[in-house]
MARLO-920415 format. One record per residue: x, y, z of N, C-alpha, C in turn. Coordinates in steps of 0.2 Angstrom, whole numbers, padded with zeros to 4 digits, always signed. Example, Ala and Ser with C-alpha at 12.3 -4.5 7.8 and 13.67 -1.06 7.14 Angstrom:
<recs>
+0066-0028+0039+0062-0022+0039+0066-0016+0039/+0064-0011+0035+0068-0005+0036+0064+0000+0039/
</recs>
This chain:
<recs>
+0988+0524+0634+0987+0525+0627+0984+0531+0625/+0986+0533+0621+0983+0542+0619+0980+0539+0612/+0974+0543+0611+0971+0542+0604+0972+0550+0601/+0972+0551+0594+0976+0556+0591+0968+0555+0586/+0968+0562+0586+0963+0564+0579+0967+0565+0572/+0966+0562+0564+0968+0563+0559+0962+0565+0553/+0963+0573+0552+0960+0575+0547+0963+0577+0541/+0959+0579+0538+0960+0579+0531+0962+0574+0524/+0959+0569+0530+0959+0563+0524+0956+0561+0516/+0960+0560+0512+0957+0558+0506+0952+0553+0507/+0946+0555+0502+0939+0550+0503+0943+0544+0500/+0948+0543+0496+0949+0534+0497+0952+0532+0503/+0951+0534+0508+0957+0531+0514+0953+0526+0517/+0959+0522+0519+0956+0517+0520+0958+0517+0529/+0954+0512+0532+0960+0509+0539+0963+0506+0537/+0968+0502+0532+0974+0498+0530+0978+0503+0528/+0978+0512+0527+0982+0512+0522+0984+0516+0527/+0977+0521+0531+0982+0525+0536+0985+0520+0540/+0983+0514+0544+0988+0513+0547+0994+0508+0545/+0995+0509+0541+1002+0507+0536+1007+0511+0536/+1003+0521+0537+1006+0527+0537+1008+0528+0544/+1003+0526+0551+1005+0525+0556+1011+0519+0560/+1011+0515+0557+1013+0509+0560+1021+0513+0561/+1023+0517+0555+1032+0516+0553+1034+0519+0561/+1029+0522+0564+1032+0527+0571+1029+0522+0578/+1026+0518+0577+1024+0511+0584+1017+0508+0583/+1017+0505+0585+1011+0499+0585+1004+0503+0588/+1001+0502+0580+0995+0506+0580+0989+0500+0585/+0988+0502+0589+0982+0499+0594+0975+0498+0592/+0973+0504+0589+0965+0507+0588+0965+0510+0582/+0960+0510+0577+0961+0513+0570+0952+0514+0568/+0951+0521+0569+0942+0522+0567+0942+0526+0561/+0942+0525+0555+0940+0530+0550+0934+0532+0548/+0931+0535+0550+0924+0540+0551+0921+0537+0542/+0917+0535+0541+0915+0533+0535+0907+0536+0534/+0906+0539+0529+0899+0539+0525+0895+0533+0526/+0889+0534+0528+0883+0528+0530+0883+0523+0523/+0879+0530+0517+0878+0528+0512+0882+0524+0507/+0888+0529+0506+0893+0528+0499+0900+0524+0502/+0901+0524+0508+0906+0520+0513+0913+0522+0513/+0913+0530+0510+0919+0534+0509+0921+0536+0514/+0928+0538+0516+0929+0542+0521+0927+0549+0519/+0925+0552+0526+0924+0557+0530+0927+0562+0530/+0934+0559+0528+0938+0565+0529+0944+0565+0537/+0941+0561+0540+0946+0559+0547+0944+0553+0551/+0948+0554+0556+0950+0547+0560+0952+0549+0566/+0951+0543+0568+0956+0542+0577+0959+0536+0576/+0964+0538+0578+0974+0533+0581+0974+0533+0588/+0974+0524+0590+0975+0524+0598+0984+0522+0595/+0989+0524+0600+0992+0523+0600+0998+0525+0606/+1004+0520+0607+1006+0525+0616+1010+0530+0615/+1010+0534+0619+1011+0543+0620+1015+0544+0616/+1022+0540+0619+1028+0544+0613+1028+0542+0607/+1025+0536+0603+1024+0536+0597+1020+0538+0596/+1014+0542+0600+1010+0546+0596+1012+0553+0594/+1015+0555+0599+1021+0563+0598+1024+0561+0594/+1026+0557+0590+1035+0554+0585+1028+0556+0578/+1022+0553+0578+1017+0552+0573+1015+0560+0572/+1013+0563+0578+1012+0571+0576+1018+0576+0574/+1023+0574+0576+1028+0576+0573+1031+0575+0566/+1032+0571+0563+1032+0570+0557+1026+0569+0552/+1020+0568+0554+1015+0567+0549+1011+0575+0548/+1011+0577+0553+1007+0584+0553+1009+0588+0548/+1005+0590+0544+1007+0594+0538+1008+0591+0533/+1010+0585+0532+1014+0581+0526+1008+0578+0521/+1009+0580+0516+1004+0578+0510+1003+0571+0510/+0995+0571+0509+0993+0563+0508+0989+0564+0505/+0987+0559+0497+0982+0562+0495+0979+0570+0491/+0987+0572+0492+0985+0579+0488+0985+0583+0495/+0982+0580+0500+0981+0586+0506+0984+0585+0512/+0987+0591+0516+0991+0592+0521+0987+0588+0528/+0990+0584+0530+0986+0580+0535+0985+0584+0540/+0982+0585+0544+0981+0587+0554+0982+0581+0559/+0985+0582+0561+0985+0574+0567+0987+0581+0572/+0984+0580+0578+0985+0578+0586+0981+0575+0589/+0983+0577+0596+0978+0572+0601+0972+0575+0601/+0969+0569+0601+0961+0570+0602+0959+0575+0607/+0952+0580+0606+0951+0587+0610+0947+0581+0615/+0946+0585+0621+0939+0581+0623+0935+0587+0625/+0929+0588+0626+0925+0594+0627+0923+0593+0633/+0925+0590+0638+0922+0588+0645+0915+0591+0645/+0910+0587+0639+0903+0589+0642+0900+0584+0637/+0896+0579+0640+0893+0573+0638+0887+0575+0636/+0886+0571+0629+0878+0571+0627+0877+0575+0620/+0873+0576+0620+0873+0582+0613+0870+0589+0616/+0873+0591+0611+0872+0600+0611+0864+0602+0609/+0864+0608+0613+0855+0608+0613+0856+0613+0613/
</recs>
């Protein structure tokens, strides 16, 4: 399973709606949309578990595409190979 980073999210965005936006390319496994503590709005992004080639079929057509007024970012999640916080 490959998890895919999605930015630029409209602050109504829900988990039901991206992955409604997700599902049409394969069976969304995992769905985290990054929410405000306070106000419970999105953040602006999210992580998509889903398997490889439907996740490639999801970068390939949704990258760029207007949601919300704004041009999505989706690829695969970066990893930084360094644990812990930044000091």
């Amino acid at each position: 399973m490959k998890r895919l980073f999605v930015g630029n999210l409209p602050s109504d965005a829900t988990e039901a709606s991206v992955s409604a936006l997700f599902s049409e390319f394969g069976r969304v496994h995992s769905i985290e949309i990054v929410t405000d503590l306070f106000s419970g709005k999105c953040k602006g992004f999210g992580y998509i578990g889903m398997e490889g080639h439907e996740a490639r079929a999801a970068i390939a057509k949704l990258s760029g595409m207007l949601y919300g007024g704004k041009p999505l970012r989706v690829n695969f999640e970066e990893t930084s190979g360094r644990k812990g916080r930044r000091r």
